[in-house]
N, C-alpha and C positions, 0 to 999 in steps of 0.2 A: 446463307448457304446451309443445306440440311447438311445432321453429320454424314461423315462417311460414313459406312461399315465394312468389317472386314470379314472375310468367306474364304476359310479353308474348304478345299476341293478335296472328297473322298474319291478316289479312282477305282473301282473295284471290277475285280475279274475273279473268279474261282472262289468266292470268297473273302477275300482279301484284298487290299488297299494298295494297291501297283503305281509305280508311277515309270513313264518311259522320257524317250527327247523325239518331237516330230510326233507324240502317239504310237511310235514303235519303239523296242528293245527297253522293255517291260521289267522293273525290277520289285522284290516286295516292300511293300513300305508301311508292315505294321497290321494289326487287326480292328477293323472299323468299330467296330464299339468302345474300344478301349478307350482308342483314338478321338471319337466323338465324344466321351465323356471330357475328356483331357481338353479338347478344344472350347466345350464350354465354359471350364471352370477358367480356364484363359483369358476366356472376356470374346470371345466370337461372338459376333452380333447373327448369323446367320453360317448354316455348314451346307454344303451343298453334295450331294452323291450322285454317282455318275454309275450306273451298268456300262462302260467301255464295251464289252465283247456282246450286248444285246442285239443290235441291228445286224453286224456282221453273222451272228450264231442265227439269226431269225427266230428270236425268240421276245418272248414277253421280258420286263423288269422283273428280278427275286422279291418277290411283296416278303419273305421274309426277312431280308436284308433289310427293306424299308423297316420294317416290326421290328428288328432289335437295336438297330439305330436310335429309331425314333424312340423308344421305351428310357430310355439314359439319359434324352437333350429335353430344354423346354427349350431353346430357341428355333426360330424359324428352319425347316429344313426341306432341302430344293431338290427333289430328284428327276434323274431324265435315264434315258438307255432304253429302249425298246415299247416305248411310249406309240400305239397307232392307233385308239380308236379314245370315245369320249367315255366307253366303259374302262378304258386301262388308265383315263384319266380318273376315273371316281375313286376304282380300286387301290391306285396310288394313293391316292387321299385321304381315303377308308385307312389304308395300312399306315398312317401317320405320318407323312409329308403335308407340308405346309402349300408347297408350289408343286408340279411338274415342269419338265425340261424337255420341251420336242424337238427336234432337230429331221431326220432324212424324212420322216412320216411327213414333217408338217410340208415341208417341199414336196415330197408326191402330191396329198392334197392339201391344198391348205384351208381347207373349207373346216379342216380341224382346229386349226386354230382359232377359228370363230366358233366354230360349236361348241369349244371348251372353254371361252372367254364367256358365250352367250348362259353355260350352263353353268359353269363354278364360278365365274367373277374375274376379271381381268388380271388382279393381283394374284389369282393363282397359276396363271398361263406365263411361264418362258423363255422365248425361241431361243433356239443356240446355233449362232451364225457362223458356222466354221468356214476359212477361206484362203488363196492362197493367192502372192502375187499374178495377177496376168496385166500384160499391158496391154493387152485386147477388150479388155472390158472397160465401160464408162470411167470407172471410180477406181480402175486398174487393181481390182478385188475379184478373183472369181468364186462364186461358195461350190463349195464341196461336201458330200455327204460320206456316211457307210464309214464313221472313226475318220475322214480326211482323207478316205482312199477313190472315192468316185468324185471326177468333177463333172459339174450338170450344165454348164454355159450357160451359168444366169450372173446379171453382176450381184453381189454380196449386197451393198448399200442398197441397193434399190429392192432387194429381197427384203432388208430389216424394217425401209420406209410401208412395205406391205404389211408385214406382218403387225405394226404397229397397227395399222388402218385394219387389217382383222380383228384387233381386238387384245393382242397382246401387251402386257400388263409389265413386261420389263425384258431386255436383250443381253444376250450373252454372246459376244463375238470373241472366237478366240481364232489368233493367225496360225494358220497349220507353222508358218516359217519363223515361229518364234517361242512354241510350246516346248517347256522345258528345257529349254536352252540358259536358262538364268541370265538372258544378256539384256532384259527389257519387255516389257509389254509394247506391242506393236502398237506403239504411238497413231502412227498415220490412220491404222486401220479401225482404233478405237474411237477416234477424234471423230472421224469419216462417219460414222454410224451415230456416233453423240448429237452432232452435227444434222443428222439427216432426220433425229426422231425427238420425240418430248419426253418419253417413259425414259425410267430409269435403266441407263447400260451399266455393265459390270466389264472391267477389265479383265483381262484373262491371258496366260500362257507364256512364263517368260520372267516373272519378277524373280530377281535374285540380292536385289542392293534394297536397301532403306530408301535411297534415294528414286529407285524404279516404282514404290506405291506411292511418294509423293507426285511424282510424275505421270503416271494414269491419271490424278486427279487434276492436275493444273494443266497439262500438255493432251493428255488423251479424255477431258471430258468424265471420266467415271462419275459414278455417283456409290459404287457396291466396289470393293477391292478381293478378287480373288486367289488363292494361292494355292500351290501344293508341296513342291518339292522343299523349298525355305521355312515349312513348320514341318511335312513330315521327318525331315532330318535334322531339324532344331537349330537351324542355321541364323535363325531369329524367332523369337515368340512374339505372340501376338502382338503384350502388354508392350512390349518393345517397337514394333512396327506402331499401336497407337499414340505412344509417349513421341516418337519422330513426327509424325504430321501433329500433334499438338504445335508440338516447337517450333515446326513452320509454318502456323497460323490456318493446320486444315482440322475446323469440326469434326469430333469421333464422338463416338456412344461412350460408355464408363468404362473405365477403367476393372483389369481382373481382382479378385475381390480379395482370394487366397492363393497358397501354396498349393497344386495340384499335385499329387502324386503322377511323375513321370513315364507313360507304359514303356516307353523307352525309340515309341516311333520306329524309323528302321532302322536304329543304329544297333 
């Protein structure tokens, strides 16, 4: 078994590192460079950042957010928000992101996601499957776009099996009905997608226990552990979260090296 790795989630709106429950009622949680610095000295194998308010504002990703992010970390760094064409994929990449993260664009066409697998490499394309229960769909998943506020009447799972066959190089399903609630990663719906692809998925939306990261990986399939709320409020740190799956027999990368000076998150 490869190790895991763990991915704190930067959420940014206005500048700043927000985090809500559902993707709504938005609170702050700290300034993203700081943040990024702090999360590498941590032992993060991978940080990922998100433009939340890009699709819905119709605008492009802030390349300078990317630029000062990126200026502070050497590890891999994944961003998505406002991502539609294969120039806003270069430009992202240009501005120092490792990955991008498409989501409503690559559901309009998805002919982007091949064109950005075919032109940067599969390992730097993706998809972020957002969804929410319907029992009307195959896989009783419907995806939804626009932050979780539009649904499109496609089933989820059969969305991520595409996107894989585009060309996509790793999946990000996060449950609208379990983000930021700290009560779990939506087991059924990450397994469901683990299940249906060969790339690497990443858990997402919902971890709040020690117990919930070991769980994405035995019960929901992960390969990539993501968080937000439980580092930006120091509710566990990383080194913490890797030393737990050591103890229960799950592969991680190394261990944090130092003492990091604490920006203080959002507390």
């Amino acid at each position: 078994m490869e190790p895991v790795r763990i991915m704190p989630c930067l959420d940014m709106k206005d500048g700043r590192v927000v985090k809500g429950v559902h993707f709504v009622g938005l609170k702050e949680a700290g300034d993203p460079v700081e943040n990024a610095r702090y999360y590498q000295v941590e032992g993060a194998d991978e940080l990922a950042m998100l433009d939340i308010a890009a699709t819905l504002e119709n605008r492009k990703t802030r390349l300078e957010w990317v630029r000062s992010v990126a200026s502070v970390i050497s590890i891999p760094l994944t961003v998505g928000g406002g991502i539609g064409s294969p120039e806003d994929v270069r430009m992202t990449l240009d501005a120092g992101a490792s990955k991008v993260s498409m989501n409503s664009a690559a559901v309009r066409d998805p002919s982007l996601v091949e064109a950005a697998a075919r032109t940067f490499g599969s390992a730097r394309v993706t998809v972020a499957v957002d969804a929410r229960r319907n029992a009307a769909m195959p896989s009783g998943f419907e995806l939804v776009v626009s932050g979780g506020t539009k649904p499109t009447g496609k089933d989820a799972v059969a969305w991520a099996r595409e996107c894989e066959r585009l060309g996509a190089g790793i999946l990000l399903p996060t449950s609208m009905d379990g983000d930021g609630t700290l009560a779990g990663y939506d087991l059924e719906f990450t397994r469901a997608i683990a299940d249906a692809v060969t790339v690497p998925v990443v858990a997402s939306g919902g971890a709040g226990t020690l117990e919930h990261f070991h769980e994405g990986v035995t019960r929901g399939g992960a390969r990539i552990l993501l968080a937000a709320s439980v580092f930006h409020y120091r509710t566990f740190r990383i080194c913490e979260v890797k030393e737990y799956l050591r103890q229960r027999g799950i592969p991680v990368l190394g261990e944090r090296t130092s003492a990091p000076a604490d920006p203080g998150g959002a507390l």
